[in-house]
VOBAVO-955594 format. One line per 4 residues: for each residue x, y negated, z negated of C-alpha. Coordinates in steps of 0.1 Angstrom, whole numbers, plus 5000, padded with zeros to 4 digits. Layout:
! residues N
X Y Z; ...
***
This chain:
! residues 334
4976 5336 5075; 4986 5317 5104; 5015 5293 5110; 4995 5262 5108
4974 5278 5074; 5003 5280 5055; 5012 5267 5023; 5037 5241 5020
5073 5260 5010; 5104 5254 4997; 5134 5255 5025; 5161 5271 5007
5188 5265 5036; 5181 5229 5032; 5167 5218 4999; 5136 5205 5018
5103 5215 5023; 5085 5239 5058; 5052 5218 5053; 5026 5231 5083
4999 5203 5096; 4965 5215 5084; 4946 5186 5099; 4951 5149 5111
4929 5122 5102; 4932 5092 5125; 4917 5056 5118; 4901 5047 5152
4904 5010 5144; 4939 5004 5131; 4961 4985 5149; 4979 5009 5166
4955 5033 5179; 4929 5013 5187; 4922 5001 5226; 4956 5016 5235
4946 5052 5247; 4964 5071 5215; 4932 5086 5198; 4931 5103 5229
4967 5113 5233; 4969 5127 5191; 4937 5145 5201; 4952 5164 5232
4987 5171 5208; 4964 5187 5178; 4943 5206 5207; 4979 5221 5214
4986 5237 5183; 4947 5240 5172; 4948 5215 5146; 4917 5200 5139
4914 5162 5146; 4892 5140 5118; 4886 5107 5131; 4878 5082 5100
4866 5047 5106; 4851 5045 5072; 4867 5055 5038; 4835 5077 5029
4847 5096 5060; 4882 5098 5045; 4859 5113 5012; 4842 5138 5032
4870 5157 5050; 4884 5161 5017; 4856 5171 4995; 4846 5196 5023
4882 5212 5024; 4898 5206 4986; 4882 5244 4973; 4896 5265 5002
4935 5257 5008; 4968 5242 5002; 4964 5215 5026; 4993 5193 5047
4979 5162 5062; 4990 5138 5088; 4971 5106 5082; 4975 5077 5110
4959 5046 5097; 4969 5012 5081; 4976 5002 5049; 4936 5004 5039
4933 5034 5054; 4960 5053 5029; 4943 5029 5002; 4909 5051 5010
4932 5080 5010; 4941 5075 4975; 4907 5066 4962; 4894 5098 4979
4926 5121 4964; 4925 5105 4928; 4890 5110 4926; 4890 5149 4933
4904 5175 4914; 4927 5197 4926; 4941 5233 4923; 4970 5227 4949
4974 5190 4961; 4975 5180 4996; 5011 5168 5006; 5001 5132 5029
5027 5123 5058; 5012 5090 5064; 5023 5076 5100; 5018 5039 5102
4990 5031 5123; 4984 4990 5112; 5000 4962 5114; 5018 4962 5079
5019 4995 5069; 5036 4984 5039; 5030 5019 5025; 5044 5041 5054
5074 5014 5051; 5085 5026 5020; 5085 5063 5029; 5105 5056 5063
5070 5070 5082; 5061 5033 5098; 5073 5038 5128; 5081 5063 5159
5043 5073 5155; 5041 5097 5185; 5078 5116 5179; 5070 5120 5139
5037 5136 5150; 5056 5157 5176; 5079 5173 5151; 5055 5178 5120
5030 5196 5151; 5058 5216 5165; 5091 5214 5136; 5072 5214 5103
5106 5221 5087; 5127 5199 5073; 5104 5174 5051; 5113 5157 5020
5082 5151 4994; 5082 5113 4978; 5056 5114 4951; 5042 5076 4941
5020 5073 4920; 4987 5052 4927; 4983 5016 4911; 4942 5027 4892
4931 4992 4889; 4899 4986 4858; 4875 4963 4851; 4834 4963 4831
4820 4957 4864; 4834 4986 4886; 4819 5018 4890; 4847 5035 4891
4885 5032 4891; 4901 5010 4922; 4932 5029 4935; 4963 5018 4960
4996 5009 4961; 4998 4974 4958; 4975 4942 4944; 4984 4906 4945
4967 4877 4940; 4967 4837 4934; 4991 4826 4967; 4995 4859 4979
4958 4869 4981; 4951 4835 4993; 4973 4840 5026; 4963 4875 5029
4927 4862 5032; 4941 4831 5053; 4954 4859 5080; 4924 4878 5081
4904 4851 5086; 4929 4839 5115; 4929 4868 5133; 4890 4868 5138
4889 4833 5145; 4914 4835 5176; 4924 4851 5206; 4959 4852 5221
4987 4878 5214; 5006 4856 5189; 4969 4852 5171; 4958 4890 5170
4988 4912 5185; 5015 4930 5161; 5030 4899 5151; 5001 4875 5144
5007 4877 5104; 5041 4868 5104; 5031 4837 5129; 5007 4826 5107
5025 4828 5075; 5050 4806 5092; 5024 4785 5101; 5009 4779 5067
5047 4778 5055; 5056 4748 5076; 5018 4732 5066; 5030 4738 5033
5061 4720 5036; 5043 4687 5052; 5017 4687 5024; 4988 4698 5046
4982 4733 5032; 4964 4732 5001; 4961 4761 4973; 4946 4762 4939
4962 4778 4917; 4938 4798 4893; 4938 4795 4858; 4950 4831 4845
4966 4851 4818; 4991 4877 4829; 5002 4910 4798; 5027 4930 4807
5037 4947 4774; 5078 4946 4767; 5084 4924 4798; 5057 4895 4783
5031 4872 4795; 5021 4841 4815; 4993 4817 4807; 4981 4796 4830
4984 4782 4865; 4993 4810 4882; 5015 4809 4913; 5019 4842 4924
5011 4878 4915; 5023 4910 4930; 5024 4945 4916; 5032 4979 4932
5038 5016 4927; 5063 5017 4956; 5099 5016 4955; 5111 4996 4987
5147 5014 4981; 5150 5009 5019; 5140 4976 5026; 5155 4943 5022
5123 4930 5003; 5119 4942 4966; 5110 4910 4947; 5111 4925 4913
5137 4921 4888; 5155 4955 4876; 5142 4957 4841; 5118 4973 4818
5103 5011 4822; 5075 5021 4835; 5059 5032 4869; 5042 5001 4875
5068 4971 4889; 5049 4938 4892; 5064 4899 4895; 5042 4871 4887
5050 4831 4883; 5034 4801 4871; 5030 4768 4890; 5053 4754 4866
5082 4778 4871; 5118 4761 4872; 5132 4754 4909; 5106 4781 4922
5114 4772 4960; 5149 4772 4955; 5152 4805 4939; 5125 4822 4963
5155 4840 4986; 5169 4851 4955; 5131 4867 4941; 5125 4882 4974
5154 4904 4968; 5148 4909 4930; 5181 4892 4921; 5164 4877 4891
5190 4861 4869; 5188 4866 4828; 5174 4834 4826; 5144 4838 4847
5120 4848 4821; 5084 4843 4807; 5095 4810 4792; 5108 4795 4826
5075 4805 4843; 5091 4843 4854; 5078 4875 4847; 5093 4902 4864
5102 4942 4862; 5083 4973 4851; 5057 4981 4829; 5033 5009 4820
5001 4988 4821; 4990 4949 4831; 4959 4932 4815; 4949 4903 4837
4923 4877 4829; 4910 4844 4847; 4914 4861 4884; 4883 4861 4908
4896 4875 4937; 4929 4897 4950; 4938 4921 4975; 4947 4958 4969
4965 4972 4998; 4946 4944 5024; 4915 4947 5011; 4892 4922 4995
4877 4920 4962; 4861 4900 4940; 4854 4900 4903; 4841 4880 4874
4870 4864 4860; 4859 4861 4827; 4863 4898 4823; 4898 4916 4823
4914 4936 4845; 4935 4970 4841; 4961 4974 4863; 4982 5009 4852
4998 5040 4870; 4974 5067 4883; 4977 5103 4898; 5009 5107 4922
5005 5110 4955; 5028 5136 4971; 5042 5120 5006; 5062 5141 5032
5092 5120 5044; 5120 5126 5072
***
């Protein structure tokens, strides 16, 4: 078996993992690859070292590679994609059964990549491809677990790393719609979400930015429940241990960690820096509009609409929806 056929192995010098590429799939339209000539230069890289290139615009691509390869091998893959991309990922890797699972090292190819942020693999694309091609040794596996997201009307099982809805959803929709509706770098170059969240933050403050709140009822077993207007509502599978943004308070168990508040929460505005770094006082609880921490599972009722990793969905409110921890997903990381 050559080299770059190998199963991932343990390093014993190090404690880490020798984790040889088997194949790279690359999302032609993320951010970061597309119009900028690096499909192209990861293709000439992979030719070097005869790994085979899959490029996937569509998640039933993603679905494909997989199902064609998941009987034969142990597989390391280097995915380069946004945020949606690893969320097509997970709904292709939850939805197979596997003798050995692939290991992912997920380089961040969108705009967020709120996902490769977490596991340290957002940025210096081109030299974290250059050592896993040519240094496989030396990895770290981070195993998350995918959010599986329920409801009568679905199929099948939704999977990814993190949902929000009521404000949240509302922006994330806002943005998209921005960046189709402009031109300009600060309107559709790497920074146009973060302009336009400023934008509707500052509408927001004059009054001229208007959101409905929807009408909801949030479960989330030891750590309680909301009824209501709902303000906000976030819930991920991640653990941000690097970041300076982890708005969820350090309590509970469970693999799920989700924050949601009510219109009527006590001095929500005030206390916002505070929630964006989880430093939730004792007070800040269901009965003050607060819910915050981890759980196993999250029943939600009265939402139409939310985002799951970026993407859209919509569903009929009246029915509920089960948010709870699926498979993990084995990440390399430096």
């Amino acid at each position: 078996m050559s080299q770059t056929r190998a199963a991932l192995t343990s390093d014993n010098a190090t404690g880490r993992t020798v984790a040889p590429v088997t194949r790279i799939l690359v999302n032609p339209r993320s951010f970061r690859v597309n119009g900028k000539g690096q499909l192209d230069s990861i293709q000439r890289r992979a030719a070097a070292t005869g790994i085979p290139v899959h490029v996937v615009a569509e998640p039933e691509d993603i679905a494909g590679v997989l199902s064609e390869n998941a009987p034969r091998e142990a597989q390391t893959l280097v995915v380069i994609g946004g945020d949606g991309t690893l969320q097509a990922l997970a709904s292709a890797l939850a939805g197979n059964s596997w003798n050995s699972p692939p290991k992912v090292l997920a380089l961040g190819g969108g705009r967020t990549n709120f996902t490769a942020r977490d596991l340290g693999t957002d940025r210096r694309l081109d030299q974290l491809l250059e050592r896993a091609l040519t240094r496989p040794q030396g990895w770290r596996v981070a195993s998350r677990p995918v959010l599986a997201i329920t409801h009568p009307h679905l199929p099948a099982p939704l999977y990814g790393f993190f949902v929000a809805a009521a404000l949240v959803d509302h922006v994330i929709r806002d943005c998209h719609r921005y960046r189709t509706r402009h031109r300009g770098w600060l309107r559709t170059g790497h920074p146009s979400s973060a302009w336009r969240v400023a934008q509707l933050a500052l509408l927001g403050m004059v009054g001229r930015y208007h959101f409905e709140p929807p009408q909801a009822r949030v479960d989330a077993e030891s750590l309680g429940s909301l009824q209501g207007s709902l303000r906000l509502l976030i819930a991920t599978s991640l653990e941000h241990a690097e970041g300076w943004l982890d708005p969820y308070a350090k309590r509970g168990q469970g693999a799920l960690r989700v924050t949601a508040v009510s219109a009527s929460a006590h001095r929500f505005w005030g206390r916002l820096p505070r929630l964006l770094r989880g430093r939730f006082r004792d007070g800040w609880q269901p009965g003050t509009g607060y819910l915050s921490g981890r759980t196993g599972q999250l029943r939600l009722r009265g939402l139409n609409t939310f985002c799951l990793d970026g993407q859209e969905f919509e569903l009929d409110p009246t029915e509920e929806i089960i948010v709870r921890a699926g498979p993990d997903i084995h990440f390399l990381a430096p």
